[in-house]
N, C-alpha and C positions, 0 to 999 in steps of 0.2 A: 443461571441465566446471565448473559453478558449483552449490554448492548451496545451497538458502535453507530458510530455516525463520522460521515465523512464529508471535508469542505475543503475547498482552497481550488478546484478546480476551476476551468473557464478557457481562455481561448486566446493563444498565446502564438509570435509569429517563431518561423524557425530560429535555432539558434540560443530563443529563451528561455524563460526559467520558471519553473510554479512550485510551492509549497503546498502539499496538501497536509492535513491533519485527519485523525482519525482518534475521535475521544469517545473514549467507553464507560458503561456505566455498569455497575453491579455485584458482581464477585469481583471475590480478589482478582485485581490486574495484575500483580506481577506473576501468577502462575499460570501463564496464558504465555505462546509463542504469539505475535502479530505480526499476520504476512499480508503482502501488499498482491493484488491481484489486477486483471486486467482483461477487457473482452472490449473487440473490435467487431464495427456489423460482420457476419455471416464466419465468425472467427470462433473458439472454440478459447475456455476462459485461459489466460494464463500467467504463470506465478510470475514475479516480478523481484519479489525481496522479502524476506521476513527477518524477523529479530528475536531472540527468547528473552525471557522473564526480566535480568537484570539488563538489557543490552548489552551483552559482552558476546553476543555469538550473533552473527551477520551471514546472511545468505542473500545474493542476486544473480538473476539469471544475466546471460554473458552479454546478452545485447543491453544493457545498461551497467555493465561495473567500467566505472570512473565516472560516471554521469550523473545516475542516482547515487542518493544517502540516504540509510533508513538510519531514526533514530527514536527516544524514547523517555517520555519525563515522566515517570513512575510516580511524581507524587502528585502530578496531575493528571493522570490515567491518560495520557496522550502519548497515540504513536506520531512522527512525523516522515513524509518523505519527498527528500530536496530535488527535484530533477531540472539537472543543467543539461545546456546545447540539445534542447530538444529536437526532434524531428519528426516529420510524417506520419514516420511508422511510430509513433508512440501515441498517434491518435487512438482513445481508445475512454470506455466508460472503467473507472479506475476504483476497485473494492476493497477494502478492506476486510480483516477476518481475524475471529481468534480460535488456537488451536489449543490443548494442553498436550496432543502428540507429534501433529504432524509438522512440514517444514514446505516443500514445494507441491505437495500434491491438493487438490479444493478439498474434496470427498473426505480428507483428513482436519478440515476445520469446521467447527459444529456453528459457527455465530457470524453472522454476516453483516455490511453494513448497505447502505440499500444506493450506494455507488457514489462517485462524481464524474460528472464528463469532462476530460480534456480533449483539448484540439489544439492540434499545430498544425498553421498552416501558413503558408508567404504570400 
């Protein structure tokens, strides 16, 4: 059983910046992929970024690579993810998750975190 909790979220104008965190608790952390997720009202959840075990292997979806950074301090079970020059479209309730198989798909992460809201707005 793994638990995750996620914070750093809130409500930020365009252009800005938020750190969110996602600290886990339970089994071992570093054998867990940690992907970053995302669901907008009436939207449909979707991946954003994940990271494997040691952080040396990075995945984001296209609408955030150069904007987003995922990253990962293993000896304090925390994922983090940096997102610069926010926008509109990135308003969204922001989850985190852990996998030991999957990479972009939900249904492939068994551990969820019970979300943060961000909002960008001008």
């Amino acid at each position: 059983q793994v638990q995750l909790v996620e914070r750093g979220g809130g409500l930020v104008q365009i252009g800005g910046s938020l750190r969110l965190s996602c600290a886990a608790s339970g089994r071992t952390f570093t054998t867990y992929n940690i992907g970053w997720f995302r669901q907008a009202p009436g939207k449909e959840r979707e991946f954003v970024a994940a990271i494997n075990g040691n952080g040396r292997t990075k995945h984001y979806v296209g609408s955030v690579k150069g904007r987003f950074t995922i990253s990962r301090n293993n000896a304090e079970d925390t994922v983090y993810l940096e997102m610069n020059s926010l926008k509109p479209e990135d308003t969204a309730v922001y989850f985190c998750a852990a996998s030991q198989t999957g990479w972009n798909v939900p249904i492939l992460y068994a551990y969820w975190g019970p979300g943060t809201q961000v909002t960008v707005s001008s």
